[in-house]
C-alpha positions in Angstrom: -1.7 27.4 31.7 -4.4 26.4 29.2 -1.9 28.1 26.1 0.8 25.9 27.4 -1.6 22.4 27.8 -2.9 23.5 24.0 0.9 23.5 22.5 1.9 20.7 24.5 -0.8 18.9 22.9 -0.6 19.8 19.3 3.1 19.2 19.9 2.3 15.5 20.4 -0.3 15.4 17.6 2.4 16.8 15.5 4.8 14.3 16.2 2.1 11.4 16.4 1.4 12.6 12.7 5.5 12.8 11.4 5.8 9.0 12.8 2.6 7.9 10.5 3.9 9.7 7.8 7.0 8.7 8.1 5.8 5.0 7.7 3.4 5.5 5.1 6.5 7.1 2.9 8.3 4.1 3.4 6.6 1.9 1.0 5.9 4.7 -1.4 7.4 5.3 -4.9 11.6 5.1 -5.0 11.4 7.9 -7.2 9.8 10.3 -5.3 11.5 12.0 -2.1 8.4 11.3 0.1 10.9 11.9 3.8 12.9 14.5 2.2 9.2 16.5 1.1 8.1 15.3 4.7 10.9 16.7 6.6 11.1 20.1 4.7 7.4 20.9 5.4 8.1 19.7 9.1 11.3 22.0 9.5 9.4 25.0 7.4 6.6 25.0 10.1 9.2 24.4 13.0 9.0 28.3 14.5 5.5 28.5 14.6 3.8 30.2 17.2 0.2 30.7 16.5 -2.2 28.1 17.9 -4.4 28.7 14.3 -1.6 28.3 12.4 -0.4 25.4 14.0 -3.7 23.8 13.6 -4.0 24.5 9.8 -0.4 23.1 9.6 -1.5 19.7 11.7 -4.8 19.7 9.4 -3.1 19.5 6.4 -0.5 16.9 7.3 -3.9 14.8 8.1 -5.1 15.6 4.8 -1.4 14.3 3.1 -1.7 11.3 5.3 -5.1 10.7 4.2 -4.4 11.1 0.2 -1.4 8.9 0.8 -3.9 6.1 1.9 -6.2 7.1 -0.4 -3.4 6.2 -3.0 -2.3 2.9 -1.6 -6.1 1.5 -1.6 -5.8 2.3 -5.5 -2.6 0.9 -6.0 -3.5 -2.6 -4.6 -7.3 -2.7 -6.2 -5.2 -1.9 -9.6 -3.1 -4.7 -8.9 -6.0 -6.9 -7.6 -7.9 -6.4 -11.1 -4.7 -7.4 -12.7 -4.2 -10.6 -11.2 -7.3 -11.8 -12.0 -9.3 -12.3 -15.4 -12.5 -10.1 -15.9 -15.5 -12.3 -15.6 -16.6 -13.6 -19.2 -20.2 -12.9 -19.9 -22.4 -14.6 -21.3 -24.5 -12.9 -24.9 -27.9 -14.4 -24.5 
């Protein structure tokens, strides 16, 4: 019973994690096939069995997720510098 309560939960935390992807891919580059990558890893890691292996799957889709963000934070203090003039200092 506990095997089955495990899977069912990694099963939700696996699809918790494909829906937050699958937002955060939305407003990435055009150019790049973030869903298509997404939903090739997903349907790679489809048949697997082992609760470890599962887990390290799960663990890096966090990781992704948390790169992603990590890449959207730079992208809009990039743009933040450029829409405003550095500060002029002032030569004593």
């Amino acid at each position: 019973m506990a095997t089955s309560v495990t899977s069912v939960s990694q099963r939700l935390r696996a699809l918790a994690l494909y829906k937050e992807l699958h937002r955060l891919g939305r407003e990435y580059e055009p150019s790049y096939d973030f869903h298509g990558k997404l939903r090739k890893l997903y349907e790679k890691n489809r048949n697997l069995t082992d609760e470890e292996e599962i887990e390290k799957a799960i663990k890096f889709g966090e990781y992704i997720k948390n790169e992603t963000l990590a890449l959207y934070s730079l992208r809009k203090y990039r743009h933040l510098k450029q829409m405003y003039p550095p500060n002029p200092t002032s030569d004593p």
